[in-house]
N, C-alpha and C positions, 0 to 999 in steps of 0.2 A: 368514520363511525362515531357514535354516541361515548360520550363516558361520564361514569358513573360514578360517584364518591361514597363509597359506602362506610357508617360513621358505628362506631365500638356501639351496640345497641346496650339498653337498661338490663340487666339482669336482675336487678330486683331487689329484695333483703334491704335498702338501702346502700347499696357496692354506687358509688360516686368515680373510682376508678380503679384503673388495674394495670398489672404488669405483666410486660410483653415476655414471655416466658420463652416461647420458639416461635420462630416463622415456619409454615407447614410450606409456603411458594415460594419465588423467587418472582425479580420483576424481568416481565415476557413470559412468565408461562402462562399457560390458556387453561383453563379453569371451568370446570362444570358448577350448574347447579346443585346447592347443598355440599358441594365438597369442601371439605376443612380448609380453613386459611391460616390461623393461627391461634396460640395456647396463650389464652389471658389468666394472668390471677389474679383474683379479688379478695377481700378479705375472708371469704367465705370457703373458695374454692378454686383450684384451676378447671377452665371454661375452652374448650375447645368451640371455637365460630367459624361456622361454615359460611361460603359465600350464596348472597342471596339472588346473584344471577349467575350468568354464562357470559364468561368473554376471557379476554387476556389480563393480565397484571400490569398495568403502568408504572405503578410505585407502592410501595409499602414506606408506611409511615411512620417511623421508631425503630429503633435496633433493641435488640433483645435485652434487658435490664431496665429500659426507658417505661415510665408510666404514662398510659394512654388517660382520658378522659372519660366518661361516657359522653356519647353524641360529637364526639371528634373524632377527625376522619381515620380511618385504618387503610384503605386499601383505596386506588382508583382501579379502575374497571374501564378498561375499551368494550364495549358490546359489542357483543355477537348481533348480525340483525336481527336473528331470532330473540334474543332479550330485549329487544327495546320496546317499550310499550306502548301499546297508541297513543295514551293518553298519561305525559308523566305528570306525576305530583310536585308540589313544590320538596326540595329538598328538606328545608327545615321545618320540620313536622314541630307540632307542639307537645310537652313534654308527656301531656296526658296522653297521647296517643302512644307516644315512644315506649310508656310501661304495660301496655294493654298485654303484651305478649314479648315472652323469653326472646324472640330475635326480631328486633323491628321495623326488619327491610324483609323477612320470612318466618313468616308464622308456623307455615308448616317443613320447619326444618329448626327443630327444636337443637340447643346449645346442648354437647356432651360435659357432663361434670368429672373430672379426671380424678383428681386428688384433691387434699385441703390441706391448709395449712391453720392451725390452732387461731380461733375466731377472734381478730382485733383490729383496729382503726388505724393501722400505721401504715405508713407508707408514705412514700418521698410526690412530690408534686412535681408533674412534665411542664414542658417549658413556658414561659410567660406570655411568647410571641403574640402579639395580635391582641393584647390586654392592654383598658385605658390606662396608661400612669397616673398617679396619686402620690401628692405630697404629703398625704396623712393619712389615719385609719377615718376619721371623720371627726367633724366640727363641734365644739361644746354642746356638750346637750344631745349631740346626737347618737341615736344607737349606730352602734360600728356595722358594716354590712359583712357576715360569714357565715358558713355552714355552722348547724350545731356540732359538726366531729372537731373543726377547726374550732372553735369556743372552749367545746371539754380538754383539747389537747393546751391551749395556752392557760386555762384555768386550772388543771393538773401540774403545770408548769411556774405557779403563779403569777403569772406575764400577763399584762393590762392592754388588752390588746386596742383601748384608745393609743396607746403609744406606737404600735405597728404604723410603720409603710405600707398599705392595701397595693397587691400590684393587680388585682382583678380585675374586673369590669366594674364602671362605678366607684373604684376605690374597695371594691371587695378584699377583705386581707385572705389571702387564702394560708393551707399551712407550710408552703412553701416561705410563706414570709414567715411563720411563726418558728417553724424552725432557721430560718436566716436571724432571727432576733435572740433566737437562744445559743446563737453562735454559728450559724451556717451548718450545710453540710445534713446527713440523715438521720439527724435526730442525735436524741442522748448517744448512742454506744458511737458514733463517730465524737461529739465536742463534748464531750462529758461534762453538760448540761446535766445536773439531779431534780428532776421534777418533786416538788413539794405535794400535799393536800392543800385541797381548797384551803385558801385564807392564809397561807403561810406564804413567804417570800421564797424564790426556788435561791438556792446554792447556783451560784454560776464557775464553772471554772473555768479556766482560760481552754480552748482549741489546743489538740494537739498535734505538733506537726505529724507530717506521713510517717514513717520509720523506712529506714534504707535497708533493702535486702542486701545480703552479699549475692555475690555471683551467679552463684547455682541454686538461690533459692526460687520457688516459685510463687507468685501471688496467684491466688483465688476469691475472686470476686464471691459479695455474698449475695445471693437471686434465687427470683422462685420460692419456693417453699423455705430454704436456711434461712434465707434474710426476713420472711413473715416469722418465723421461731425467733430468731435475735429480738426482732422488735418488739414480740408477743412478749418475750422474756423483761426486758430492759422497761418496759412499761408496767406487768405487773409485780415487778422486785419495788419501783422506784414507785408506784400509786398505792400498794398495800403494804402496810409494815404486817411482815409475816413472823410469827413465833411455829415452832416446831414440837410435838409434841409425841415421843417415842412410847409405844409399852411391850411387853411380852404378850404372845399369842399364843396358848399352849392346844395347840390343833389336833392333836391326838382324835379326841370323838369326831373332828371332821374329817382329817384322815380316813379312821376306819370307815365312817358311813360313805364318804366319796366310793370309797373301795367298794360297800356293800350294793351299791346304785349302781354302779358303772360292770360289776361281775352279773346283775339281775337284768341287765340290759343286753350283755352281751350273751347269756343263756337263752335270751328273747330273740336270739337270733337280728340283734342291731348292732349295729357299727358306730354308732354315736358313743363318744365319753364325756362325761362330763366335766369341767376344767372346776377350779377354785372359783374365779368370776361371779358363775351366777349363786353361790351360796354367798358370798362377801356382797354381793348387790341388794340381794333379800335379807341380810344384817343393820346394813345401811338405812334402807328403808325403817327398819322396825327403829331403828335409834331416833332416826328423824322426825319419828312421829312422836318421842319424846319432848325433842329437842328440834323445832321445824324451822330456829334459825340457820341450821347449817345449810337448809335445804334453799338454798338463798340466792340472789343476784344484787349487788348493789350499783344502784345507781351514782353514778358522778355527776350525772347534770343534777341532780334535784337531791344529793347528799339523803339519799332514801334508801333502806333496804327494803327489796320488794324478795316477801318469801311465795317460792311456789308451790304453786296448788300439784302440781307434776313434779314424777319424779325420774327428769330424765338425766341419764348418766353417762357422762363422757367416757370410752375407752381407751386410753393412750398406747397407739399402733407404730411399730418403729415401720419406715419403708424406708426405701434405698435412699429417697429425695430427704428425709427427716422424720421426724415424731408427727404423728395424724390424729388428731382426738377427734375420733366417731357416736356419734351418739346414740346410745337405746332408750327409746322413748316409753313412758309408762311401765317401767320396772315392776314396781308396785300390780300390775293389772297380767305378767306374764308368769306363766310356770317356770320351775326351774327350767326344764326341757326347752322350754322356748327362749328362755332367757340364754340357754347354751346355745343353740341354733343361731339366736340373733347376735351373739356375740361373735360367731365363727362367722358370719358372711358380713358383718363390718369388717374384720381385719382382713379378710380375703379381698375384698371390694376395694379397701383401704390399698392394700398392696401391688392392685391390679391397677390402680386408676381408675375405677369405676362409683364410687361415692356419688352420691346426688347429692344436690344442697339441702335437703332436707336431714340427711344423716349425718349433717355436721351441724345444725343449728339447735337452740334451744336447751341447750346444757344447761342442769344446774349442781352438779358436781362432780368432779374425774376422780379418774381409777386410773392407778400408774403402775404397771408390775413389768419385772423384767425377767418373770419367773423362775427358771433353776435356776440362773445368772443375778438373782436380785440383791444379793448380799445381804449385810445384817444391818445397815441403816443409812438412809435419805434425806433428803430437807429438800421434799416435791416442792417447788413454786406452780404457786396457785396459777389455775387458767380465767383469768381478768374475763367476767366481772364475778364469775364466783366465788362464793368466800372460802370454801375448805378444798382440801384436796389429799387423799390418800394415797402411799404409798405401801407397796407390800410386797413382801423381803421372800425371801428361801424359803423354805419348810425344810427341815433338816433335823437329824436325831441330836439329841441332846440329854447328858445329867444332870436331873434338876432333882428339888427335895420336897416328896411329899410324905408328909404325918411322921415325918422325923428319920425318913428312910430315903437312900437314895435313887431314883429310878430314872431308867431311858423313856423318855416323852417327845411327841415332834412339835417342836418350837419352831416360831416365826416371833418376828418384829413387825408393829404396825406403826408407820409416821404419818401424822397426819400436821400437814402447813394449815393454820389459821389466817384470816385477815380481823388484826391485832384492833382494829378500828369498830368493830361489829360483835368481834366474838372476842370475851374472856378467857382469861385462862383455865377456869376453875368450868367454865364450858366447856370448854375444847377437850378437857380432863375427862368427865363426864358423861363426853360422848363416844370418846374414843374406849371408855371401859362399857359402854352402853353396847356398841357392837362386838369388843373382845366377849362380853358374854354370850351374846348373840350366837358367837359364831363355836366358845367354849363347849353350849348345847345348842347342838344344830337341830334338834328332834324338833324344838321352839319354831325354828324357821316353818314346820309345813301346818304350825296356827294362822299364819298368812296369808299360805296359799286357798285356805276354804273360801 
């Protein structure tokens, strides 16, 4: 019988590669069309890839933690005679074709989006095998050959990547060399490499050896979704110098009016309640349009802050696998009600495995609560490449002093992380009492919604 190589298709967003999260088969089972093969993650998302014909399983190619490529093989396939085609194509398609659609050996058996993991460019590079060797990154004068992810990561690093060994094709350096050059191994949080800003020399410090467990301890690998949070973390702790920025929240009036909304709702004969969420989001918004640099994404390749015209806002979702930041798109453009609605089927979706890649892209600022559990203060790290990020604490009664008298009021803390590079502090000040008033008179918030 026929066999078939079928190669990690484009999923798109620009995802270059991904990690083997589960094998769904085994090599010798026999396999239908469209049925699952295995759980990839991208920087974007875990990707559930169905197989795009019928046959057996000859080999699976990567053990679970290993990163795959796009357009390298995943699976061989003995066909069924029924799959084999009259007329086959050449295997190596060109790359334009390969993005035309979500799976590029089956169009009409579109990729499921399971979960995400917080949006960023790390990840460890799969093996070299089968790559020209190079005694250089390339010759005086010449431009080095590498992706732009591998450029912004050794330019975030300050490493000169004429000095890299390329082990690519052509001498390509990929960032498998880039982090072998900052010390081996997966990046900063293994060799404790400290990536600088552009134009600064990075701190290098020496690799550390393993550490010996005792007996009965047990090691757990970091994969899947923990190890895209480590990296997501350890890139934008070590790319943005973050300052912190605490104040009081005296939530009383949102309190009551939450209360007065959610009792008119449920007399209305619904079932809906309304959370904190979409009044803190319709806050945000109104500050932003003070202040429209918070609303922001900066660039590392071209040291630019691009502010956006959208105001979409990352929700941060704990699941079993780690923290999911889901996004709600056009804040600004939805009612409260909807704004609750869309909040409640991201962390549902979120927790389900069900996420599209559209509901995790496009952020331009997060929201971090860990509601009755939130405590009285945070220091959120930012979600790279956005510049701010919110955290928001308890609501809980409290004695505080007003007009020289003592009264019970319901207090919160609001911290909000800056990136130190973009935003001020006398900013970050100003924005953060921009929305405490916001939210002080909530009456303000539905001049918005007209």
């Amino acid at each position: 019988m026929a066999t078939y190589e079928f190669k990690l298709p484009d999923v798109g967003e620009g995802v270059v590669e991904g990690e083997i999260v589960k094998w769904l088969v085994k090599e010798g089972d026999a396999v239908a069309e469209d049925q699952p093969l295995v759980e990839v993650m991208t920087d974007k998302a875990t990707v559930t890839i169905p197989s795009p014909k019928r046959g057996r399983v000859v080999k699976t190619h990567g053990a679970v933690g290993d990163i795959a490529k796009v357009h390298s093989t995943l699976v061989t396939l003995e066909l069924d005679s029924a799959g084999v085609p009259a007329t086959r194509r050449s295997e190596a398609q060109p790359a334009a074709h390969a993005t035309q659609s979500r799976s590029a050996a089956s169009p009409a058996a579109p990729m499921r989006v399971d979960a995400a993991a917080p949006p960023n460019g790390g990840g460890q590079s799969g093996s070299a095998s089968g790559r020209a060797p190079s005694g250089g990154a390339g010759a005086a004068g010449e431009r080095v050959l590498a992706t732009p992810v591998t450029r912004r990561m050794a330019r975030e690093a300050g490493l000169d990547l004429a000095e890299v060994p390329g082990s690519g094709p052509q001498g390509r350096v990929t960032k498998a060399d880039v982090q072998a050059a900052l010390g081996g191994g997966a990046g900063a949080v293994a060799t404790g490499a400290v990536a600088a800003a552009p134009g600064f020399a990075a701190q290098r410090l020496p690799a550390l050896p393993p550490l010996v467990p005792a007996a009965l301890d047990r090691r757990v690998p970091l994969r899947g979704l923990r190890r895209r949070i480590a990296e997501k973390m350890v890139r934008s702790k070590f790319t943005a110098p973050h300052f912190t920025f605490v104040e009081e929240l005296d939530a009383t009036e949102l309190v009551a009016l939450r209360e007065r909304m959610n009792a008119a709702l449920a007399a209305n004969g619904e079932t809906e309640k309304l959370t904190y969420l979409p009044f803190i989001c319709k806050a945000l918004v109104q500050a932003m349009k003070k202040l429209p640099t918070l609303n922001s994404n900066f660039d590392e390749a071209t040291q630019e802050l691009i502010i956006k015209a959208a105001y979409n806002f990352g929700i941060a979702v704990a699941t079993e696998e780690g923290l999911t930041v889901a996004v709600v798109h056009d804040v600004d453009k939805l009612t409260l009600r909807q704004l609750n609605g869309e909040i409640a089927r991201l962390g549902a979706e979120a927790r389900e495995k069900k996420l599209k890649l559209e509901d995790l892209t496009g952020g331009t600022f997060t929201i971090t609560s860990l509601g009755q559990t939130g405590g009285l203060l945070a220091t959120p790290i930012i979600n790279h490449p956005e510049v701010a990020i919110l955290g928001v604490h308890r609501i809980r009664k409290a004695p505080v002093v007003r007009d020289d008298q003592i009264v019970i009021r319901q207090m919160t803390n609001l911290a909000l992380s800056f990136d130190h590079r973009v935003i001020d502090g006398n900013v970050g000040a100003d924005f953060t009492y921009a929305v405490i008033r916001a939210l002080e008179h909530p009456e303000g918030l539905f001049l918005e919604l007209a």
